[in-house]
C-alpha atoms as one frame of an Amber mdcrd trajectory, in Angstrom:
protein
-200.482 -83.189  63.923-198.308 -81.676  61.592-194.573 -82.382  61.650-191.666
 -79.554  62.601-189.359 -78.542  59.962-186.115 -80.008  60.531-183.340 -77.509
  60.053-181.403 -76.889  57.018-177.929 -78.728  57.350-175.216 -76.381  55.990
-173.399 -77.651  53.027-170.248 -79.606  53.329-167.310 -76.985  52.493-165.272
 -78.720  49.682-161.281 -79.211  49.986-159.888 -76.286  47.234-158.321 -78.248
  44.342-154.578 -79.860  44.819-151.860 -77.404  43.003-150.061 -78.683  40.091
-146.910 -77.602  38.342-146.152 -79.138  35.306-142.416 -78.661  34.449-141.067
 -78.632  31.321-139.953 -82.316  31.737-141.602 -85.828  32.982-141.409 -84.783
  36.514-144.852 -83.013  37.830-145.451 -81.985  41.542-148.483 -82.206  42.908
-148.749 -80.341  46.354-151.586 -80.120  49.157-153.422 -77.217  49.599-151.826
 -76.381  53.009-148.754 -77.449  51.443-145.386 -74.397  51.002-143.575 -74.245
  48.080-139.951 -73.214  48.598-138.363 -72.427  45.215-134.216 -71.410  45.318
-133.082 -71.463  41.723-128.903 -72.029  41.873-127.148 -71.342  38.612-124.240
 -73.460  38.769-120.646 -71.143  39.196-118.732 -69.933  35.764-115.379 -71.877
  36.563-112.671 -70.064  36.015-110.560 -70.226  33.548-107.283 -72.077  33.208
-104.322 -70.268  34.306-102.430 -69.692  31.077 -98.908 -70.038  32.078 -97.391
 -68.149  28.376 -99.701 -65.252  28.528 -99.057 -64.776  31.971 -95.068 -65.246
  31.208 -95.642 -62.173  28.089 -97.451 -59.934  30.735 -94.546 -60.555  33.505
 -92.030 -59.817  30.575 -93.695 -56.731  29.028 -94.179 -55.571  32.929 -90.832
 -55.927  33.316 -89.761 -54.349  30.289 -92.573 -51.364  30.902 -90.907 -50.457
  34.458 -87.536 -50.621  32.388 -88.501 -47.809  30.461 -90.451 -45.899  32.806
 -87.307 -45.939  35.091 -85.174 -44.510  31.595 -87.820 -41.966  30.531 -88.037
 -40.148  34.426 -84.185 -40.399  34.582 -82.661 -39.712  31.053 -85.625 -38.152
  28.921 -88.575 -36.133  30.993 -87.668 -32.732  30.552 -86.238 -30.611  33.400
 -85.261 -27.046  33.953 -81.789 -26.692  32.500 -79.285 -25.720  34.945 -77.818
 -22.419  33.596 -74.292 -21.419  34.110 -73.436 -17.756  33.708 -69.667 -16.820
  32.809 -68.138 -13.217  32.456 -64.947 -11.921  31.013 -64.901  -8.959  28.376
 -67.821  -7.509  29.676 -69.952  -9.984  28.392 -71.826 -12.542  29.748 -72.639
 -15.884  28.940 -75.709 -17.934  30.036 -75.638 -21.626  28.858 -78.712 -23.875
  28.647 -78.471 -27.319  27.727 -80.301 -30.800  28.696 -79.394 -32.331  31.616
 -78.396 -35.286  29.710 -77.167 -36.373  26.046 -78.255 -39.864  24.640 -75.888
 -41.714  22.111 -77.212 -41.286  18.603 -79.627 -38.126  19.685 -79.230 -34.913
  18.352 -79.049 -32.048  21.618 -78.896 -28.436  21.693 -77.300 -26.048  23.467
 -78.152 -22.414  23.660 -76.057 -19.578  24.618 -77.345 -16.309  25.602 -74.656
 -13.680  25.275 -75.186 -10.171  26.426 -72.610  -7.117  26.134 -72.512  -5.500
  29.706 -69.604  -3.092  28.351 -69.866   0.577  27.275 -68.623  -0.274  23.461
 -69.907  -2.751  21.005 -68.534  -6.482  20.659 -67.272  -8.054  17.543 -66.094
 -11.296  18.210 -66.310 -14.962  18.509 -67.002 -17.499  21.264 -65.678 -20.865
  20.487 -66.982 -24.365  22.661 -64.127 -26.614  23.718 -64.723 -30.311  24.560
 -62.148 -31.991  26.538 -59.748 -34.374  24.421 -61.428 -37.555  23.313 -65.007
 -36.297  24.356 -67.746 -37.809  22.381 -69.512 -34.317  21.941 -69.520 -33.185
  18.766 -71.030 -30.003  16.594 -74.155 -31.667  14.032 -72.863 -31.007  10.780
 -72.438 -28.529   8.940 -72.383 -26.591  12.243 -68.943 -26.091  14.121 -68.125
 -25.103  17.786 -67.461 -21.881  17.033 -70.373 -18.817  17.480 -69.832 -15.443
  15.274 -71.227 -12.340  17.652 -71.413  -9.619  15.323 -71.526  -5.849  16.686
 -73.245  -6.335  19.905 -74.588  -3.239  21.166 -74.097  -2.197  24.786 -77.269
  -3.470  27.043 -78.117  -6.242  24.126 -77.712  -9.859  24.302 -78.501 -12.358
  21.075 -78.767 -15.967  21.480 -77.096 -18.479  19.666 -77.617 -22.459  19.138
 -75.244 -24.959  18.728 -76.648 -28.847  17.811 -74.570 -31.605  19.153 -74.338
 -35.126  19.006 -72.380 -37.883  21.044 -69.774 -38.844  18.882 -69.393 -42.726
  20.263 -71.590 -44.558  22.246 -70.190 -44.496  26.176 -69.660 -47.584  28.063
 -73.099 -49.575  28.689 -74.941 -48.303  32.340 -71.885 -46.150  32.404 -72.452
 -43.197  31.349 -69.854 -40.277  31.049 -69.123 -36.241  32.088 -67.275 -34.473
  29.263 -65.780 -31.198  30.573 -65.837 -28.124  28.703 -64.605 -24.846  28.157
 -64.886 -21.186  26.548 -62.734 -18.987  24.577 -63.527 -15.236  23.838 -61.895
 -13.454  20.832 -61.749 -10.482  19.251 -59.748  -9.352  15.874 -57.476  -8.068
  18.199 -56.923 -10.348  21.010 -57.805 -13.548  22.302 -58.751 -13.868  26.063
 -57.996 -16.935  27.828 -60.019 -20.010  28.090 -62.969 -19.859  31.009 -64.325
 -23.220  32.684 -67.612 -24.294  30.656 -70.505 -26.855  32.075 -70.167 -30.749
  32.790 -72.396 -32.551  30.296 -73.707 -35.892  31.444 -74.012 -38.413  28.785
 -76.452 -41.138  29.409 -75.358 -44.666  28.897 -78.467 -46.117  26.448 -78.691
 -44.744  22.981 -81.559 -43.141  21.251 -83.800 -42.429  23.821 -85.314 -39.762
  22.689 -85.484 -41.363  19.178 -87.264 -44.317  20.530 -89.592 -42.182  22.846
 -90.647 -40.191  20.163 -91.356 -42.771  17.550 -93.586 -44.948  20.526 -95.256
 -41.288  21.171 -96.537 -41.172  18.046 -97.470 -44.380  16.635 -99.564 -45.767
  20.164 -97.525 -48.278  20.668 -97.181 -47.540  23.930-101.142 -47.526  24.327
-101.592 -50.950  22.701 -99.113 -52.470  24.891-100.867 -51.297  27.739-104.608
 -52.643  26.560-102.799 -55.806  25.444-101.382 -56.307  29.367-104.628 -55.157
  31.065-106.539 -57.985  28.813-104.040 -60.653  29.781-104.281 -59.606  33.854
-108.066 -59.199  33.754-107.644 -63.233  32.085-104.584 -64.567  34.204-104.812
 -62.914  37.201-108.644 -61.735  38.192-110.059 -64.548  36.336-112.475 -62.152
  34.602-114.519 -63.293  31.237-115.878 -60.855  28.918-119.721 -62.036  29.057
């Protein structure tokens, strides 16, 4: 009698090969093949950098010294609409313009606007009077006093007069120098008419100074000079 077949037994499945990473080092894992791999990579933190007590002593001082001279240039120098005083007598009119203030050792200028409301035509001359010991005075060769040659009836002409403080006034004092106006003619002389208060301001050239920072960038380095010490000192930022 023959014998039965015995069945085919089905093959052993194999365990898959281990995993391996080699590192670049001695140290090799070797991990099961049920095994999970976690891998958190941590860069260490970019300490910051030491808190540089000069630099942050020039940024407090040039801070300082910036808000100085922001506080000047809105008070003293930013330009604002000139008051205008109007003044009659002889049928004319007179219109003054002039800064709101003048800075020891800057040259201002004042503008007149004079304008014949009479019937006839005006010869004349309008002379500026500063009060006794006022600093004002006329730029050379200029003087204080305005020629108005045959001004028609209806027409005005304007005339400027350049002025400089004479002395310096008394530091963060400042000073108002009165003034007045005469009218004359060839043949008579009318009296004296209340002018404008000028306000001097108590810091010299700073209009001179503003200007020459305007124009070289000074001002602009300062500021890129502060901004790299803060980003340094204060945010702790490193240019990468």
């Amino acid at each position: 009698m023959a014998k039965a077949k015995q069945p085919a037994q089905p093959p052993i499945p194999q365990p898959p090969a281990p995993i391996v990473l080699n590192l670049p080092s001695p140290l090799t894992l070797k991990l099961e093949p049920d095994a999970q791999l976690n891998v958190s990579v941590i860069t260490p933190e970019k300490p910051k950098p030491p808190f540089n007590r000069l630099l942050a002593g020039f940024a407090a001082i040039f801070i300082g010294l910036a808000g100085f001279w922001l506080y000047l240039f809105y008070t003293y120098i930013v330009p604002r609409n000139y008051p205008v005083t109007t003044i009659r007598d002889a049928s004319l009119s007179v219109a003054i313009a002039f800064p709101t203030y003048f800075t020891p050792g800057d040259e201002a200028e004042m503008e007149f606007n004079i304008a014949n409301g009479g019937a006839e035509s005006f010869t004349g001359h309008l002379t500026v009077c500063f009060a006794d010991g006022a600093p004002v005075r006329p730029v050379p060769p200029e003087t204080t006093t305005l020629e108005v040659q045959n001004l028609a009836p209806g027409a005005s002409r304007s005339h400027r007069l350049k002025v400089a403080l004479g002395k310096s006034p008394a530091l963060f004092g400042g000073e108002t120098v009165n003034s007045s106006l005469r009218l004359s003619t060839a043949q008579c002389a009318f009296q004296p008419i209340a002018g404008p208060q000028l306000q001097t301001a108590p810091w010299p050239y700073l209009r001179t100074i503003n200007n020459w920072l305007s124009s070289t960038g000074v001002i602009a380095a300062i500021a890129a000079f502060l901004w790299e010490v803060m980003k340094k000192t204060v945010f702790g930022w490193e240019a990468k």
